[in-house]
N, C-alpha and C positions, 0 to 999 in steps of 0.2 A: 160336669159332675159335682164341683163346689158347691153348687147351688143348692143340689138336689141334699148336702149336707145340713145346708142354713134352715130347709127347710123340714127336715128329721129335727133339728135342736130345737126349731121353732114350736112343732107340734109335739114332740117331749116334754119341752117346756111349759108349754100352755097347755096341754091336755092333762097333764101329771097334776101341775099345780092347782086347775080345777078342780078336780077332782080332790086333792087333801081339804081345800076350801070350806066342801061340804062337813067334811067331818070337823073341821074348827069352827064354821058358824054355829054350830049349835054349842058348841062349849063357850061362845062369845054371847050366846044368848041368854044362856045360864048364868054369866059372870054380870048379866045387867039387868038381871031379873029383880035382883036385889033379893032372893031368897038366901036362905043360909046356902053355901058353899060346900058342896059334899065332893069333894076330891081328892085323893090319894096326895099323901105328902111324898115328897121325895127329898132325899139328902139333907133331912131336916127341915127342909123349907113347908110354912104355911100350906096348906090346901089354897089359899087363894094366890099367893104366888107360883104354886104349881100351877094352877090352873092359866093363869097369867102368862107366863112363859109358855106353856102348851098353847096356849089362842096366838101366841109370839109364831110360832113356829108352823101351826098348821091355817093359820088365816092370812098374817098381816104378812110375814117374809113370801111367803108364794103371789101374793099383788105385786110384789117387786121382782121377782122371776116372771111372772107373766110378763111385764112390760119389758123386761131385760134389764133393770137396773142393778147395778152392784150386783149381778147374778150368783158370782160365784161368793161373796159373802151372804147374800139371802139364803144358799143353801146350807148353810151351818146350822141354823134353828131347827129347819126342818129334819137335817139329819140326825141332832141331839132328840127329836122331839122321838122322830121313828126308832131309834138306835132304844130308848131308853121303853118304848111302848114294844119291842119283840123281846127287849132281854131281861126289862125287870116286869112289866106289868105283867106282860105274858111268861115270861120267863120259865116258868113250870108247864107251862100248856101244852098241847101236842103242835106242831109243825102248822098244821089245820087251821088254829086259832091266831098264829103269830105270824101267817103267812103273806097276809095284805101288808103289815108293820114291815116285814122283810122288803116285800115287792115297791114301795114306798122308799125303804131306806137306802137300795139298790137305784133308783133312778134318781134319785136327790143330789146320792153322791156323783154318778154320771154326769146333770148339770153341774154339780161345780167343779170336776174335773176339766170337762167340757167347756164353757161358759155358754153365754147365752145363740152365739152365732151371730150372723149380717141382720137381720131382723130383728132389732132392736135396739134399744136405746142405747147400751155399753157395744153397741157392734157400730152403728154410726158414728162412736166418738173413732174407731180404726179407719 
């Protein structure tokens, strides 16, 4: 039955983080287009360090959850990233609009609850 856990964390893992991937490669595209930066600032910070820190979060930490590295610090970015995209960008929206940002923010913190399991790199260091 352990197993059959390693590999629920595995596919959590990997399928979740694939999936945020897509929506960070285009903001990574954007960041190297070299055109002006049109990004929502947050807590003072620059539009391009927003944007920076969100390609942080939903591109570069999920490569490192996929492979299972430092799993359960790779999920911090991501959970800042989602936490701050249902409660401030959406924040006013209906349920509808903030609900993938929620479904996203809900499994991030599972992996690092979780961590990565046997399948993977911080599981072969156990």
């Amino acid at each position: 039955m352990r197993n059959y856990s390693n590999i629920g964390l595995t596919v959590l893992r990997v399928g979740v983080s694939l999936l945020m991937m897509t929506h960070g490669y285009g903001k990574l595209e954007r960041l190297l287009s070299g055109e002006e930066i049109q990004f929502m600032s947050f807590l003072g910070l620059s539009p391009t360090i927003s944007l920076i820190l969100t390609i942080i979060g939903e591109f570069v930490a999920p490569i490192f959850i996929i492979i299972g590295y430092k799993t359960k610090w790779a999920s911090i970015p991501p959970i800042i990233a989602m936490a701050v995209a249902a409660l401030i960008v959406h924040g006013d929206d209906p349920l509808a609009k903030k609900e993938m940002a929620l479904l996203y923010l809900i499994a991030f913190i599972t992996i690092g609850l979780l961590g990565p399991g046997k399948f993977s790199i911080d599981g072969r260091k156990s």
